[in-house]
C-alpha positions as semicolon CSV with decimal commas, in nm:
position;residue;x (nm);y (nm);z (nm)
1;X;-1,666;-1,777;3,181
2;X;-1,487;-1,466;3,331
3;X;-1,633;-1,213;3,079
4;X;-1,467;-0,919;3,269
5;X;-1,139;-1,061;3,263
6;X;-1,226;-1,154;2,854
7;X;-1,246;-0,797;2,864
8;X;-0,960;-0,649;3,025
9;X;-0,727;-0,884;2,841
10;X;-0,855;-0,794;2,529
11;X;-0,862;-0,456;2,542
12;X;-0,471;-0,475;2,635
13;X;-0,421;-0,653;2,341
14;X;-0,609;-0,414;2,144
15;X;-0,510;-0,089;2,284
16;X;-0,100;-0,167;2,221
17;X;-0,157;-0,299;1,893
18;X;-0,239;-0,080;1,623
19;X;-0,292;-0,305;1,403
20;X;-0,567;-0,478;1,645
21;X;-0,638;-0,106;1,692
22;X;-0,778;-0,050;1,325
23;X;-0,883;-0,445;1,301
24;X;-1,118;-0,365;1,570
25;X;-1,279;-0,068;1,399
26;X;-1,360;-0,240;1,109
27;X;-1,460;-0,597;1,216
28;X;-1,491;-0,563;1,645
29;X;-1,617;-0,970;1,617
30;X;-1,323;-1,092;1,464
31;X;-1,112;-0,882;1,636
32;X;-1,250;-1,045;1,951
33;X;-1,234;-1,415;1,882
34;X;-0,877;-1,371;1,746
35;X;-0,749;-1,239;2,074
36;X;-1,029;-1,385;2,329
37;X;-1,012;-1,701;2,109
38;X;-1,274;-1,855;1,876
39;X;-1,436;-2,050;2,141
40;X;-1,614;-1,808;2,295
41;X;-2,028;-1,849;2,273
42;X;-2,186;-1,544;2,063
43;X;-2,378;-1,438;2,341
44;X;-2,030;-1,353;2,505
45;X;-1,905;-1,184;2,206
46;X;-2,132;-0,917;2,194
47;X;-2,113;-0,847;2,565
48;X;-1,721;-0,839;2,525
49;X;-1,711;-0,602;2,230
50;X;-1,964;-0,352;2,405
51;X;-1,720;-0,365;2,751
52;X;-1,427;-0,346;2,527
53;X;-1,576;-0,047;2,280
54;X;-1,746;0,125;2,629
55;X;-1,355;0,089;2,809
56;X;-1,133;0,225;2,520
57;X;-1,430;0,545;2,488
58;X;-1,324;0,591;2,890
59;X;-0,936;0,565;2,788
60;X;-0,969;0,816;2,562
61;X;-1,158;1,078;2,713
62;X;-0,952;1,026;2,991
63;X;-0,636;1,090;2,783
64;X;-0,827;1,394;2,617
65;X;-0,909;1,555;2,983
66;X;-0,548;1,535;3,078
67;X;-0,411;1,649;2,714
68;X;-0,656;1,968;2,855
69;X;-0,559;2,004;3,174
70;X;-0,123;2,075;3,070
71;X;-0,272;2,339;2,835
72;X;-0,265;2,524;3,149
């Protein structure tokens, strides 16, 4: 199982949906299976949600630095 790629594909999904967007806030397990699928072991889960939680923080400071940076 390609937990990386798990990753990157569902934080895609998430990040352009905003409906995934909020869905993940509330419930990041469901969120998961629905667009990782539901097949995926629990072990995996958890180790998806923290890469997917740890790469949208990075997106968004990211977009926060650069928001910064054309203030001047």
């Amino acid at each position: 199982m390609d937990i990386a790629g798990l990753i990157k594909d569902s934080v895609e999904k998430i990040t352009k949906d905003g409906d995934l967007t909020k869905a993940f806030q509330a419930d990041p397990t469901a969120t998961v299976k629905k667009v990782a699928g539901d097949k995926i072991p629990a072990e995996a889960i958890d180790k998806i949600i923290s890469g997917v939680k740890a790469k949208i923080g990075v997106d968004k400071a990211a977009d926060a630095i650069s928001s910064i940076k054309k203030l001047f």
